[in-house]
C-alpha positions as a printed Julia matrix, in Angstrom:
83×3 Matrix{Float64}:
  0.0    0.0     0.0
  2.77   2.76    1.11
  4.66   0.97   -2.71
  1.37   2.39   -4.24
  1.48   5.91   -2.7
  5.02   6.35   -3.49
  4.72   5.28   -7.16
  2.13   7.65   -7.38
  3.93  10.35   -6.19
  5.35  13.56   -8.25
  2.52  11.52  -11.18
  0.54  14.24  -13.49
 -2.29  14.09  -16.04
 -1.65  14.02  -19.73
 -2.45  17.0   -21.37
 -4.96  17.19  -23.67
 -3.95  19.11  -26.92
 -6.05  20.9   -29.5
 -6.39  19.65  -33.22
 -4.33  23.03  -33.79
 -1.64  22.56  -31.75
 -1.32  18.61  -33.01
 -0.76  19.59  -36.7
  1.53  22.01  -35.81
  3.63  19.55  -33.68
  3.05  17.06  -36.8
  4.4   19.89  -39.19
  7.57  20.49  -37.35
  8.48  16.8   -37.03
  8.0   16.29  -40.76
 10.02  19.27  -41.27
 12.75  18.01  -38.92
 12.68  14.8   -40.33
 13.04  16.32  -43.89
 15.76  18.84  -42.88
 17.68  15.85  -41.05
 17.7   18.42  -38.01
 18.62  17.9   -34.19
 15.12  18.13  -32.24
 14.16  17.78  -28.95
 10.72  16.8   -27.8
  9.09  16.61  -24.69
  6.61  13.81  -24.44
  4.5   12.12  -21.47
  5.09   8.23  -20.37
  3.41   6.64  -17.38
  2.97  10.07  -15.35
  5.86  12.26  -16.04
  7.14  14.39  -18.87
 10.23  13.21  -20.31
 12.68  14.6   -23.02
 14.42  12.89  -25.93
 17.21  14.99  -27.9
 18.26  13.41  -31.19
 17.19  12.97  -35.15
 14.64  11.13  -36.53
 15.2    8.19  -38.13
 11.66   7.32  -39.5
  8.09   8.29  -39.16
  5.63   5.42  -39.32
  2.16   7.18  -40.37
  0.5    3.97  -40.17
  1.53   2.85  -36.8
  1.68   7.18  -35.86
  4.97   6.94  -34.64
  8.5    8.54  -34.82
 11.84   6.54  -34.64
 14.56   8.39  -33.05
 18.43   7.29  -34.07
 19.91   4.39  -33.44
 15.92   2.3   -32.38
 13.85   4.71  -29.85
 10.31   4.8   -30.85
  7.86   7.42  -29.41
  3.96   7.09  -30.47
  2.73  10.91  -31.46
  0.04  10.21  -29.02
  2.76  10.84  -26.47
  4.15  14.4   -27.8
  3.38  17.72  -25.76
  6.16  19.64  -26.91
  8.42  20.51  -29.95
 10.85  22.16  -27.67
């Protein structure tokens, strides 16, 4: 029970982004990708917000994911921020 409580801990929501604000993150990943640029994203995984620096390998539009050099995927579901 305390395990719980402390794995809970320092947890928040996922925000909830607008249709707007989802094609623009979309644009600037594409853009990225095609530019073969350095990025860093901020994205949300099992209650915290996490960052991941690096270029893009692939984007899957079928399975809506990125692949982030050398094998890191990240679903777009998971994005907040194109920082």
């Amino acid at each position: 029970m305390i395990n719980d409580v402390l794995s809970k801990r320092g947890k928040v929501e996922m925000p909830i982004l607008s249709e707007d604000q989802i094609q623009v993150l979309e644009e600037k990943i594409n853009d990225a990708f095609h530019n073969n640029e350095y990025i860093r994203i901020k994205y949300y995984k099992d209650g915290r917000f996490l960052v991941k620096e690096g270029k893009i390998k692939k984007i899957d539009k079928y399975e809506r994911k990125i692949v982030f050099f050398p094998n890191f995927p990240l679903f777009f579901s998971q994005i907040v921020e194109f920082c």
